[in-house]
PyMOL commands that place a pseudoatom at each C-alpha (Angstrom):
pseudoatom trace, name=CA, resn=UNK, resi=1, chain=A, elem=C, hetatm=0, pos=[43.116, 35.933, 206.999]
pseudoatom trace, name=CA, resn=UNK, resi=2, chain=A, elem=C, hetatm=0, pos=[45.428, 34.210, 204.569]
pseudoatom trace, name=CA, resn=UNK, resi=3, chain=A, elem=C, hetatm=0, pos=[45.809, 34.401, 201.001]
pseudoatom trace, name=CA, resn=UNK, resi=4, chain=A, elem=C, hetatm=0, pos=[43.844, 31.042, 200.546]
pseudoatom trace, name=CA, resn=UNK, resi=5, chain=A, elem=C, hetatm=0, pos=[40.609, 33.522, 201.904]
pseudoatom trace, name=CA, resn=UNK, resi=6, chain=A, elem=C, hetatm=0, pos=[41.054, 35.963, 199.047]
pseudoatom trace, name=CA, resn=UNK, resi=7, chain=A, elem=C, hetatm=0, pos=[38.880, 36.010, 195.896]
pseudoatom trace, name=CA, resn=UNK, resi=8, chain=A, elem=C, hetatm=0, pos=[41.120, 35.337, 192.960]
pseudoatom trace, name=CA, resn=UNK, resi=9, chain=A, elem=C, hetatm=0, pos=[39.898, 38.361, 191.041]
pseudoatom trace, name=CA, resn=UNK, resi=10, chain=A, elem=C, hetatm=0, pos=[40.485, 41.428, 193.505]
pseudoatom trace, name=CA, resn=UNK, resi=11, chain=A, elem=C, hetatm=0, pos=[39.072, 43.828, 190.898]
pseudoatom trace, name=CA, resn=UNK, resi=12, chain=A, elem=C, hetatm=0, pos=[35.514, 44.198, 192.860]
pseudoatom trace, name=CA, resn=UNK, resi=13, chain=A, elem=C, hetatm=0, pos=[34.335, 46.363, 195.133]
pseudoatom trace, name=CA, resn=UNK, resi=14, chain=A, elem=C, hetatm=0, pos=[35.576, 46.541, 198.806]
pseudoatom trace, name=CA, resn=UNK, resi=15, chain=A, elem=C, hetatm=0, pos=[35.582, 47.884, 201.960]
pseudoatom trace, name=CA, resn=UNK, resi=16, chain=A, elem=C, hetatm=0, pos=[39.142, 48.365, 202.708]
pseudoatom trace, name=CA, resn=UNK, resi=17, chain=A, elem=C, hetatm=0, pos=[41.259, 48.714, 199.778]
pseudoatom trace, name=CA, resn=UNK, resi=18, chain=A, elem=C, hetatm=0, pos=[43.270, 45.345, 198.980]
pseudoatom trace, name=CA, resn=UNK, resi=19, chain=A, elem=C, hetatm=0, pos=[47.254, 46.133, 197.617]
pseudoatom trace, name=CA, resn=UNK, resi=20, chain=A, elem=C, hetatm=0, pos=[49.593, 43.946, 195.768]
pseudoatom trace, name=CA, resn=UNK, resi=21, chain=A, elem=C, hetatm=0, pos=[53.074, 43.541, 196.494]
pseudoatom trace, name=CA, resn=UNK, resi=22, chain=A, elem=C, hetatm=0, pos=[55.815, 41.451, 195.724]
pseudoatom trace, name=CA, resn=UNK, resi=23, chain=A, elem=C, hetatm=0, pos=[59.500, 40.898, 198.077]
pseudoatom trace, name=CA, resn=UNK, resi=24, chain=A, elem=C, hetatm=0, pos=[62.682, 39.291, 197.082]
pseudoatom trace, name=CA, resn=UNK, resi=25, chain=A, elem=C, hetatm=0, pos=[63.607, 36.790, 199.794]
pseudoatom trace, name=CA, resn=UNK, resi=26, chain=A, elem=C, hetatm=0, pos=[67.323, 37.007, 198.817]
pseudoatom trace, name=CA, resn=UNK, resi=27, chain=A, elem=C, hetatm=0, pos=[69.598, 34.313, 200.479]
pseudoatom trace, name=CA, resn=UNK, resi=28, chain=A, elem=C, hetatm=0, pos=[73.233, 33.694, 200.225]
pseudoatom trace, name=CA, resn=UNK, resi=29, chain=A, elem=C, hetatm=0, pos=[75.548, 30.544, 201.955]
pseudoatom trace, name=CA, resn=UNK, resi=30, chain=A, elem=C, hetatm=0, pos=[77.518, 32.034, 204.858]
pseudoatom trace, name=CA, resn=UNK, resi=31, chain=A, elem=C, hetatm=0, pos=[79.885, 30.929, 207.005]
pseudoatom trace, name=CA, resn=UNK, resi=32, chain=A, elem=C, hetatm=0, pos=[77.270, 28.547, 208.950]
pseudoatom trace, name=CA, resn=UNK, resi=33, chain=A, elem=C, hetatm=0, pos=[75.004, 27.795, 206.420]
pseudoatom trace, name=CA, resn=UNK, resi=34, chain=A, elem=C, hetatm=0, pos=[72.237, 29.855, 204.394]
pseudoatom trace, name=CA, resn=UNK, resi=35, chain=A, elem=C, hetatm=0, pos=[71.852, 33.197, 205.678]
pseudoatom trace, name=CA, resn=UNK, resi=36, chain=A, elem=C, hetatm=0, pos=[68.780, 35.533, 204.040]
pseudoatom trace, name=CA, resn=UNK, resi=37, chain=A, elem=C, hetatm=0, pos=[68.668, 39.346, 204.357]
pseudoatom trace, name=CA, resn=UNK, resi=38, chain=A, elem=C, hetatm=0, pos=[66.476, 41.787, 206.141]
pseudoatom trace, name=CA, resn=UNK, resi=39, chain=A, elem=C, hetatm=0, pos=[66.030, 45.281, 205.651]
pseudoatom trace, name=CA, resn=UNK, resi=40, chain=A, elem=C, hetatm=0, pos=[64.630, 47.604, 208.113]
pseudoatom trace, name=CA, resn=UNK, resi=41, chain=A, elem=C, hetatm=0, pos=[61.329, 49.032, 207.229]
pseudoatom trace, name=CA, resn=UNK, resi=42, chain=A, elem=C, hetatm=0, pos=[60.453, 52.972, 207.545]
pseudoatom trace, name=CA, resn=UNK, resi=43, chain=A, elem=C, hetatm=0, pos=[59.486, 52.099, 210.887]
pseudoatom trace, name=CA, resn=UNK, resi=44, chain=A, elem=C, hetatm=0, pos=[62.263, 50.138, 211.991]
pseudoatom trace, name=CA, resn=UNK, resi=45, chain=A, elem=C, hetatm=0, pos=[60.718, 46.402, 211.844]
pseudoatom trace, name=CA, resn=UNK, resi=46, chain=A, elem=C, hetatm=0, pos=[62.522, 43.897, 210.278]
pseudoatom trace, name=CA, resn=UNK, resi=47, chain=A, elem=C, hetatm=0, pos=[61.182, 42.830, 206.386]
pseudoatom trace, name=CA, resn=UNK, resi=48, chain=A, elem=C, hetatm=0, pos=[62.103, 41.806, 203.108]
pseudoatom trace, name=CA, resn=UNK, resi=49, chain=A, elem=C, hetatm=0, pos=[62.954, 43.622, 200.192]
pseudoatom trace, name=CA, resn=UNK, resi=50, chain=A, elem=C, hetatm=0, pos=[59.462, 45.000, 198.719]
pseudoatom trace, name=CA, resn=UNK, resi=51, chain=A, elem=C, hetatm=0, pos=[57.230, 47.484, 196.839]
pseudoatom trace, name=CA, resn=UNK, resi=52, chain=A, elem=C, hetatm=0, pos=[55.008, 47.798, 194.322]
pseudoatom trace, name=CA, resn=UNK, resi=53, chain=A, elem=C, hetatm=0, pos=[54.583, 45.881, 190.881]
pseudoatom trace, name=CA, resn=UNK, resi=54, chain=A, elem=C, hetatm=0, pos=[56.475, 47.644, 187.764]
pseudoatom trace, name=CA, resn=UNK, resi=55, chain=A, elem=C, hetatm=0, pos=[53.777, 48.503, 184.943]
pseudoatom trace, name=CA, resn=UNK, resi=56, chain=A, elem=C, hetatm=0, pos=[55.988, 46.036, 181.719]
pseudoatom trace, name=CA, resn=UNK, resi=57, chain=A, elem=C, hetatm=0, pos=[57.964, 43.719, 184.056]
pseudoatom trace, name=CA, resn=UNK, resi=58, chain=A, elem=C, hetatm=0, pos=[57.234, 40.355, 186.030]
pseudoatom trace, name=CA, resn=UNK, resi=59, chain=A, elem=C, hetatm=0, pos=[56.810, 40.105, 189.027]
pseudoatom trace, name=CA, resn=UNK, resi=60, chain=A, elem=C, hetatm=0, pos=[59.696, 38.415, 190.031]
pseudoatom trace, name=CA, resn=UNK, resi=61, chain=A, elem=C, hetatm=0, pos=[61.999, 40.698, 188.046]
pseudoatom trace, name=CA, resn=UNK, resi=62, chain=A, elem=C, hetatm=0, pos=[60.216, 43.962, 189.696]
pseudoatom trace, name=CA, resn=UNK, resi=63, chain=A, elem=C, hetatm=0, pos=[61.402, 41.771, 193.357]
pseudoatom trace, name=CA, resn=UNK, resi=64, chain=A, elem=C, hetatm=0, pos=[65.063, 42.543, 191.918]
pseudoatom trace, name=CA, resn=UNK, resi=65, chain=A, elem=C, hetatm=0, pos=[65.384, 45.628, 191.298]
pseudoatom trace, name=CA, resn=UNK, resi=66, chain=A, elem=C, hetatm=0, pos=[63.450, 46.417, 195.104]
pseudoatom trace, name=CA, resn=UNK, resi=67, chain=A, elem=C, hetatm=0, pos=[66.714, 44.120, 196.461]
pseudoatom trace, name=CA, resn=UNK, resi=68, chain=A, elem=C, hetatm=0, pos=[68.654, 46.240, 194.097]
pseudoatom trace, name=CA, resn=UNK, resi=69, chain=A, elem=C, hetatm=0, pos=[67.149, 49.673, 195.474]
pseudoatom trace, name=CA, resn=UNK, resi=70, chain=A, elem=C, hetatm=0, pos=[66.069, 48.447, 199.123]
pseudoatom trace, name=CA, resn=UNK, resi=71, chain=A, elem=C, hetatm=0, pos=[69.227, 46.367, 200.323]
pseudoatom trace, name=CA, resn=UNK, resi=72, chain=A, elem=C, hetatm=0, pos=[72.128, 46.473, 197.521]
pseudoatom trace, name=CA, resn=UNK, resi=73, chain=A, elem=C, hetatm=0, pos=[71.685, 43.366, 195.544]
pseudoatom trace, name=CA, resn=UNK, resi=74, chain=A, elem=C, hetatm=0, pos=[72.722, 44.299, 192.577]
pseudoatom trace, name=CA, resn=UNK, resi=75, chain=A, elem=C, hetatm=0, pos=[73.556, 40.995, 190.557]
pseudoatom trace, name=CA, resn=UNK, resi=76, chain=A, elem=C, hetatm=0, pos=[71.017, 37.508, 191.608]
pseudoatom trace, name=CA, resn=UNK, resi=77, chain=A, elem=C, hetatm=0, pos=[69.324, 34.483, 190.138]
pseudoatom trace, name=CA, resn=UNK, resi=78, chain=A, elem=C, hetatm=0, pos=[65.370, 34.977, 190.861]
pseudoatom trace, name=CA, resn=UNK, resi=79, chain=A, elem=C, hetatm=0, pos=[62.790, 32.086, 190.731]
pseudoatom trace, name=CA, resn=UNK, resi=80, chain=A, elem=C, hetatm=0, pos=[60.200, 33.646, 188.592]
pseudoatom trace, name=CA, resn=UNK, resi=81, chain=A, elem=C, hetatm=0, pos=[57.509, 31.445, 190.653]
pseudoatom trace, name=CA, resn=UNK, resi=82, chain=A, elem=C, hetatm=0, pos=[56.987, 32.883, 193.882]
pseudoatom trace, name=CA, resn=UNK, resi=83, chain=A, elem=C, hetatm=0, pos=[57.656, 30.636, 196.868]
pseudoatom trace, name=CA, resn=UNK, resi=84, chain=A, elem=C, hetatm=0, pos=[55.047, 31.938, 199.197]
pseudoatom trace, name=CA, resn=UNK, resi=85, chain=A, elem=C, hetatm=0, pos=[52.483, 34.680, 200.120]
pseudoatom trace, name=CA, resn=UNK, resi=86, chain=A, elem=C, hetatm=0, pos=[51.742, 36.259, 202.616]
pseudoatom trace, name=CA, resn=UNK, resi=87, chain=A, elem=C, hetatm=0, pos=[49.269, 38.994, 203.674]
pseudoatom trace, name=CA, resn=UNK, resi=88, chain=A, elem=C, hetatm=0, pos=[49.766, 41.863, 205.854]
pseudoatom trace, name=CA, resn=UNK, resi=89, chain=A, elem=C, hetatm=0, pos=[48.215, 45.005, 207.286]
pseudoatom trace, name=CA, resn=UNK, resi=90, chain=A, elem=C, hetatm=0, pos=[49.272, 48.472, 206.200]
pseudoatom trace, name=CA, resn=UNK, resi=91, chain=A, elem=C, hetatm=0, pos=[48.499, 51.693, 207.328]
pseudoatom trace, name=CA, resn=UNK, resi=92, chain=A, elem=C, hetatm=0, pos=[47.729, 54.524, 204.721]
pseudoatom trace, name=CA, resn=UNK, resi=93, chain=A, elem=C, hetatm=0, pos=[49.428, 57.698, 204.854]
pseudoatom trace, name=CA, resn=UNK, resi=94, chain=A, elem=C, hetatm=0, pos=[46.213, 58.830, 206.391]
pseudoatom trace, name=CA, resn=UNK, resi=95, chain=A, elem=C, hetatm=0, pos=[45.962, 56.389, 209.248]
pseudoatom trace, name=CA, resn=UNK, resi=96, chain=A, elem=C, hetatm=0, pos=[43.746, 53.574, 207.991]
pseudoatom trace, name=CA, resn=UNK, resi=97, chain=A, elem=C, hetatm=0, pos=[43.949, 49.999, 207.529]
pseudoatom trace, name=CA, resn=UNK, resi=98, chain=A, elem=C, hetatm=0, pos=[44.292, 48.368, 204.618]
pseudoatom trace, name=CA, resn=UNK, resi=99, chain=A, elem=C, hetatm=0, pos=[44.991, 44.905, 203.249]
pseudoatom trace, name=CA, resn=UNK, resi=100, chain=A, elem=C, hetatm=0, pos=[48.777, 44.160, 201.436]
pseudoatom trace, name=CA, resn=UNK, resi=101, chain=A, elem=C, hetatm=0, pos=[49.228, 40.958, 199.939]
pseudoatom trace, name=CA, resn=UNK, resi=102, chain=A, elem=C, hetatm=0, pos=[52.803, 40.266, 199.447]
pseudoatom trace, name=CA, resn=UNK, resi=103, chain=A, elem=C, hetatm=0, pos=[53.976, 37.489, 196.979]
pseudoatom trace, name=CA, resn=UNK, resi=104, chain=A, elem=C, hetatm=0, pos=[57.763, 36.344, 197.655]
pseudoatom trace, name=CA, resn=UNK, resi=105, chain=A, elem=C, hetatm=0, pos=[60.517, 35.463, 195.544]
pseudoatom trace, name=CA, resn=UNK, resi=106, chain=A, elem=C, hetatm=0, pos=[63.970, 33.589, 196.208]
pseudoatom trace, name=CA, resn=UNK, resi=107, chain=A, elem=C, hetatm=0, pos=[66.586, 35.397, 194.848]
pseudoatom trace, name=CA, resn=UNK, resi=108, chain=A, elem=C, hetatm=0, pos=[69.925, 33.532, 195.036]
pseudoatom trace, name=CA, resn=UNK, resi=109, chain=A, elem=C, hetatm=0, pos=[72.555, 36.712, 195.778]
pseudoatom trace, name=CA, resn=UNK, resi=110, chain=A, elem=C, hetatm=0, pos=[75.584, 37.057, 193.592]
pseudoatom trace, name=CA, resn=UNK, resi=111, chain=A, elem=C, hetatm=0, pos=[76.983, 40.329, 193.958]
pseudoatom trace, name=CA, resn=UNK, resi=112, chain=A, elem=C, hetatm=0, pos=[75.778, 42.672, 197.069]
pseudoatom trace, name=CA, resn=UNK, resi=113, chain=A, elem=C, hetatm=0, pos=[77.581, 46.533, 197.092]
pseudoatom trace, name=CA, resn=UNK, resi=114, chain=A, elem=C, hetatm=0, pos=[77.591, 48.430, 200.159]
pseudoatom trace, name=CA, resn=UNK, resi=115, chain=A, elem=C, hetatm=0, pos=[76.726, 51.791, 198.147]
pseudoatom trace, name=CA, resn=UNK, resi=116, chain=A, elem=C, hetatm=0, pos=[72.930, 51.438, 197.049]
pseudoatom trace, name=CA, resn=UNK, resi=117, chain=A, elem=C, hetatm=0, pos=[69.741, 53.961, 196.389]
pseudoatom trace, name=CA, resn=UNK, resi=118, chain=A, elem=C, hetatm=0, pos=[68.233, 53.212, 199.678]
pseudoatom trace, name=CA, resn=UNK, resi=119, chain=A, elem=C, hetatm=0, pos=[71.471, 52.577, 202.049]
pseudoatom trace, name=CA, resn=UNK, resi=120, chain=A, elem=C, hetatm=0, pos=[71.153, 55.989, 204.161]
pseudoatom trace, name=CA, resn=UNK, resi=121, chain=A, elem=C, hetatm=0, pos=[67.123, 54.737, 204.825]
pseudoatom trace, name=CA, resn=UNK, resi=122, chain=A, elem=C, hetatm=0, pos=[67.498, 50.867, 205.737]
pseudoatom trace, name=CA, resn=UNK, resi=123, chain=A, elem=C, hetatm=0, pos=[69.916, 48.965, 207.785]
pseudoatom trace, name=CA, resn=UNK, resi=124, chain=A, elem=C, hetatm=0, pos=[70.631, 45.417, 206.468]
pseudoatom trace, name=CA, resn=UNK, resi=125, chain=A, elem=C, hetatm=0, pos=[71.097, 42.470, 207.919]
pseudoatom trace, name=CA, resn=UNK, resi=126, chain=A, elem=C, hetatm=0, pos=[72.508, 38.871, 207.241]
pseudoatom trace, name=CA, resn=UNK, resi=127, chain=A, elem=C, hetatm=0, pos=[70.987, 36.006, 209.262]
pseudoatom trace, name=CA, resn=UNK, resi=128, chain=A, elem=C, hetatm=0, pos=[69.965, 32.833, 209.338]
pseudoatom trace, name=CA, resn=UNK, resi=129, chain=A, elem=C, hetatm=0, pos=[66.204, 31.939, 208.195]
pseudoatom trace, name=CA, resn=UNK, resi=130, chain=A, elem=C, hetatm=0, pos=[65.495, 31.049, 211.667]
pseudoatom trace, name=CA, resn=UNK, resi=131, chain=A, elem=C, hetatm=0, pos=[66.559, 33.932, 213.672]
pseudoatom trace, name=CA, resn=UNK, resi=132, chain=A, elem=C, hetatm=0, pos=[64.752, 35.879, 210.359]
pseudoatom trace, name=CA, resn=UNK, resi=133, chain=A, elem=C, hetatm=0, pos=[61.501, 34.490, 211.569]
pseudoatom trace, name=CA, resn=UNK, resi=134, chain=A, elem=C, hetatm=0, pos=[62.163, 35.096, 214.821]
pseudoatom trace, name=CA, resn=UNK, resi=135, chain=A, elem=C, hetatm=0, pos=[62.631, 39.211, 213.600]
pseudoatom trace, name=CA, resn=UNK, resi=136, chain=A, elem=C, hetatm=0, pos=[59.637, 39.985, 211.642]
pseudoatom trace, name=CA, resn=UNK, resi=137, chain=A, elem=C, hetatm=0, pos=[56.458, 41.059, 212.733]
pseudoatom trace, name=CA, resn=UNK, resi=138, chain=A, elem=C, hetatm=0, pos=[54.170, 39.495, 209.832]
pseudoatom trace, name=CA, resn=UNK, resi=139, chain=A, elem=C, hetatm=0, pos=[53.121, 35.796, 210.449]
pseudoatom trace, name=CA, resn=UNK, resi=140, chain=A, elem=C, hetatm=0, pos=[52.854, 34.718, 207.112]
pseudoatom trace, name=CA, resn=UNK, resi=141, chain=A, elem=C, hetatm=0, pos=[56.458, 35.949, 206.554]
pseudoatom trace, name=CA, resn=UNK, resi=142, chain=A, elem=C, hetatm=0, pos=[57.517, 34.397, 209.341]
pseudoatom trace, name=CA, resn=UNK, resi=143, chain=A, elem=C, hetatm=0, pos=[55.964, 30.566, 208.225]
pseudoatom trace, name=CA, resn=UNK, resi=144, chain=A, elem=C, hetatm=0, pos=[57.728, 30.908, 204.808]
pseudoatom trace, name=CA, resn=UNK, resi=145, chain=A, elem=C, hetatm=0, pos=[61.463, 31.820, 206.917]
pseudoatom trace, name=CA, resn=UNK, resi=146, chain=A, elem=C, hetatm=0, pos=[60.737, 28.455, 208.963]
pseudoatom trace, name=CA, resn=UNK, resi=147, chain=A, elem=C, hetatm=0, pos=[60.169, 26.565, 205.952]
pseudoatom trace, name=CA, resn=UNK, resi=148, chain=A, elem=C, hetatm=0, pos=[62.960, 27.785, 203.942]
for i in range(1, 148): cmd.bond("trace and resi %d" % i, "trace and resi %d" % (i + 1))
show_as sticks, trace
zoom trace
């Protein structure tokens, strides 16, 4: 399924519940080029920064402060358009499937700190896109890392 399959109005009835969330694809130019930057996930995989929307902000803005809390970005320039979507599977706390659909945002990194809300939960990592796509699981994900 991609997002293209979705109904543009996800308010009807369904039978697996269908979530909205939003990641900050946060890049930075390293020593060989661009390099973007993975967290790990509660699970260990390899993701973006990501949660849930924030009730009063954009989008784009609520992908901040998740690369603020998730991975230490604490100063960047995000594109208020995101640059892809992709959807993903989740399981619930109870053990069942149910559809994510994750919109991404570039955020250009200016300031990263070491000391951050989340740093004893995630490891981070810098990389280039390509060995990025190579590390997550989701394939959506991994098509907007190639094309970056």
């Amino acid at each position: 399924m991609t997002p293209k399959d979705l109904p543009d109005d996800m308010s009807g009835s369904y039978t697996t519940p269908i979530h909205r969330q939003l990641a900050a694809l946060c890049h930075r130019k390293g020593k060989k080029g661009r390099e973007v930057l993975l967290v790990t996930s509660s699970e260990g995989r390899w993701i973006l920064p990501k949660g849930w929307p924030i009730d009063g902000m954009r989008d784009s803005d609520a992908a901040l402060v998740e690369a603020w809390e998730e991975a230490g970005v604490r100063e960047g320039k995000v594109k208020r358009k995101p640059i892809g979507t992709f959807v993903a599977v989740k399981l619930s706390k109870h053990g069942d499937e149910e559809i994510c659909v994750t919109r991404v945002f570039e955020v250009k990194a200016k300031k990263v700190l070491d000391d951050y809300p989340e740093v004893k939960r995630r490891d981070r990592r810098w990389v280039p896109a390509k060995v990025a796509a190579r590390l997550v699981t989701e394939d959506g994900l991994r098509e907007i890392l190639r094309e970056m």
